[in-house]
C-alpha positions in Angstrom: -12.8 -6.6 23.1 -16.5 -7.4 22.0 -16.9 -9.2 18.7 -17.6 -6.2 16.4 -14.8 -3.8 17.8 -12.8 -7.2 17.6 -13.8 -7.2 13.5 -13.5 -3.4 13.2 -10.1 -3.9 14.5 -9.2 -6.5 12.0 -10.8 -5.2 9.3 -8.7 -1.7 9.8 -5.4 -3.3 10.7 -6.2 -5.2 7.1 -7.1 -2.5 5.3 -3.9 -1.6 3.5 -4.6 1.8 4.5 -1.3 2.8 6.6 -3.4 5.8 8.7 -5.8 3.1 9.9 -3.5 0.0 10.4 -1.7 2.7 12.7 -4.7 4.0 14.4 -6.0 0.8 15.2 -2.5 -0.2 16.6 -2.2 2.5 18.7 -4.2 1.2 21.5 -2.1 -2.3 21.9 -0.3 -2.4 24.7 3.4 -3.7 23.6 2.6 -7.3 24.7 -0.8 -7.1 22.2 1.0 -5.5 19.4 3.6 -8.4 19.5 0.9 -10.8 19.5 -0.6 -9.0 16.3 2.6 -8.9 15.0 3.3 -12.5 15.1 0.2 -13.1 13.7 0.1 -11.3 10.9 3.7 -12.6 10.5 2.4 -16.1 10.2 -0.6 -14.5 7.8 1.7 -13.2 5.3 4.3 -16.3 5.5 2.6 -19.5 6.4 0.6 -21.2 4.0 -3.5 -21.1 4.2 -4.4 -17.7 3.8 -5.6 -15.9 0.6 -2.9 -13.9 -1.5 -5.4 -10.9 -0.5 -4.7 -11.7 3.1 -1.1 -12.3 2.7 -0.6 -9.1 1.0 -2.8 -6.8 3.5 -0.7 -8.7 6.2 2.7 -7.4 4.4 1.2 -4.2 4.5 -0.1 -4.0 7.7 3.7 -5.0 8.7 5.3 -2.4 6.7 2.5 0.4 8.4 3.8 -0.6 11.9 7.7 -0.6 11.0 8.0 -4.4 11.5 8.2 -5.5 7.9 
């Protein structure tokens, strides 16, 4: 993924907006959503990220049925 499709993706999967945390999911195969998903995981659990990011994370969980 190029760098700006690679930012668009993040910045939709962060968006707190459940359509477009699920639309930019949808193209994952299962092995990349699990990455993501363990990611954001760590994001919304592990100290160093901004309450902002932790709580898009959470949400971005909840949109996909993992949180």
């Amino acid at each position: 993924m190029e760098t700006d499709g690679l930012e668009t993706f993040w910045s939709d999967l962060l968006s707190a907006d459940p359509a477009r945390i699920r639309s930019a999911a949808s193209g994952l195969s299962p092995d990349e959503r699990q990455a993501v998903v363990d990611h954001l995981r760590r994001m919304a659990a592990e100290p160093g990220w901004s309450d902002g990011q932790r709580r898009n994370a959470r949400a971005a969980l909840h949109a996909l049925g993992e949180g």
